[in-house]
N, C-alpha and C positions, 0 to 999 in steps of 0.2 A: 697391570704392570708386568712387564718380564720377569724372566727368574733370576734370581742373581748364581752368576754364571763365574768359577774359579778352575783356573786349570794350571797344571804345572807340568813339567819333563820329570821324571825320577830316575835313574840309574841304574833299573832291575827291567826283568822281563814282567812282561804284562799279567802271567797267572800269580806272579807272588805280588804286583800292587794291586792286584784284584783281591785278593785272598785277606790283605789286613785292610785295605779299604771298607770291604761289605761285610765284616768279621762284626758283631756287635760288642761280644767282649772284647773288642780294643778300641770301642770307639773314644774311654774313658782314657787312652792312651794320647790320644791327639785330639779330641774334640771337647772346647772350655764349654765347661758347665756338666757335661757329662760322667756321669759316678758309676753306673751302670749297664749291662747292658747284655739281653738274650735272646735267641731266637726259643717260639715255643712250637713244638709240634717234631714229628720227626723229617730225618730227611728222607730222601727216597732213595732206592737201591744204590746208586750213581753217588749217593752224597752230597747231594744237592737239593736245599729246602724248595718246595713245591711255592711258586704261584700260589697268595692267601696264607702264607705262612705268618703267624702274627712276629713281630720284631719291640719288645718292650724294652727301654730304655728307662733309667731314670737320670730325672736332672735335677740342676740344684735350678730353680725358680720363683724368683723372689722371695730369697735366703730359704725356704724351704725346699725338700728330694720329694721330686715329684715322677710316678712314673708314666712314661706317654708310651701310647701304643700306635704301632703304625702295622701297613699290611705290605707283602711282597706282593707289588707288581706283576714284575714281571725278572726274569734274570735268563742270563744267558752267559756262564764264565769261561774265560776270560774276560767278557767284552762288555756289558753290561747289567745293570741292577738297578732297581729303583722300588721304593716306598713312600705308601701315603699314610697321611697318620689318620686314624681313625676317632679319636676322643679330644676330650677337651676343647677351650675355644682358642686355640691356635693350633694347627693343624698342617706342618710343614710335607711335602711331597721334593722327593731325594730325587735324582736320577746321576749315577755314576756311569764312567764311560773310559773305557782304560784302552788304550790305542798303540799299539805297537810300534814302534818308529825304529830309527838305524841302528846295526846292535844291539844288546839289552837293553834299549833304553824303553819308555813305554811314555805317554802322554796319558795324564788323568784329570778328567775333567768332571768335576762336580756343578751339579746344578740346582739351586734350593729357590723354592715357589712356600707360599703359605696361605691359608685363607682362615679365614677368623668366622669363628662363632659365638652368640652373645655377645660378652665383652672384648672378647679377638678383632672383633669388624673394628672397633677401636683402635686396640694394639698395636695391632698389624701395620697399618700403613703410619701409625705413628715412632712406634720403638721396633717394633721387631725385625724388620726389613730395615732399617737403619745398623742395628746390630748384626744381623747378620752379612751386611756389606761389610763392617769393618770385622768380623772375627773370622769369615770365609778364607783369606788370607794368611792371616796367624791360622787356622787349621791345617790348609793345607799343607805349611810351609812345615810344621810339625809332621804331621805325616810323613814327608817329603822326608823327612830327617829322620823317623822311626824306622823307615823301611833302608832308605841305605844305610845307614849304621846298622842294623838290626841283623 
């Protein structure tokens, strides 16, 4: 299956919707179900987490705060980021992509894939990827909202 694929225009330049997009402390700002959220390890000279850098998050998941670990890919900011989750049996892989367009404006485009293990091969193609078609939207659109007003 494809990933499900969310993008919008925002009103700012591209390193400040890059900056609270891949921020994991705000992910609990615009993304439902998220309570949580840190990068571990340091960054490097530059200030920017290394490729492998673990990204722990917790959520609330079936009424329980559960924490999910994912890994930095790869990044490159302004322009891209993306995480895979390493534990558990749903297992969602991120990729952000924040696009400069006319003016300060910037296009951001979120892309979320998952694959399921154990009971996830279940999940997944029955709830998860259904919910996340319909919350992909409500996040962005928060985001969208957190950063121009912000």
């Amino acid at each position: 299956m494809p990933p499900i694929v969310t993008t919008a225009e925002i009103d700012r330049p591209a390193a400040q919707v890059f900056a609270c997009a891949t921020d994991p402390s705000r992910f609990s700002q615009w993304q439902k179900g998220v309570e949580d959220g840190h990068l571990e390890g340091p960054a490097d000279g530059t200030g920017v987490p290394p490729v492998g850098t673990r990204c722990v998050t917790t959520r609330r998941i079936g009424g329980a705060s559960r924490p999910v670990t994912s890994e930095l890919t790869h990044i490159d900011p302004p322009r891209t980021w993306g995480v895979r989750g390493t534990d558990g049996p749903i297992r969602a892989t991120v990729d952000v992509l924040v696009e400069p367009v006319a003016g300060s404006r910037s296009r951001l485009t979120i892309s979320v894939d998952f694959t399921g293990h154990g009971i996830g091969k279940i999940l997944v193609p029955l709830m998860v990827r259904r919910e996340a078609r319909k919350e992909m939207p409500e996040n962005i659109a928060a985001l969208k909202r957190l950063i121009e007003e912000g």
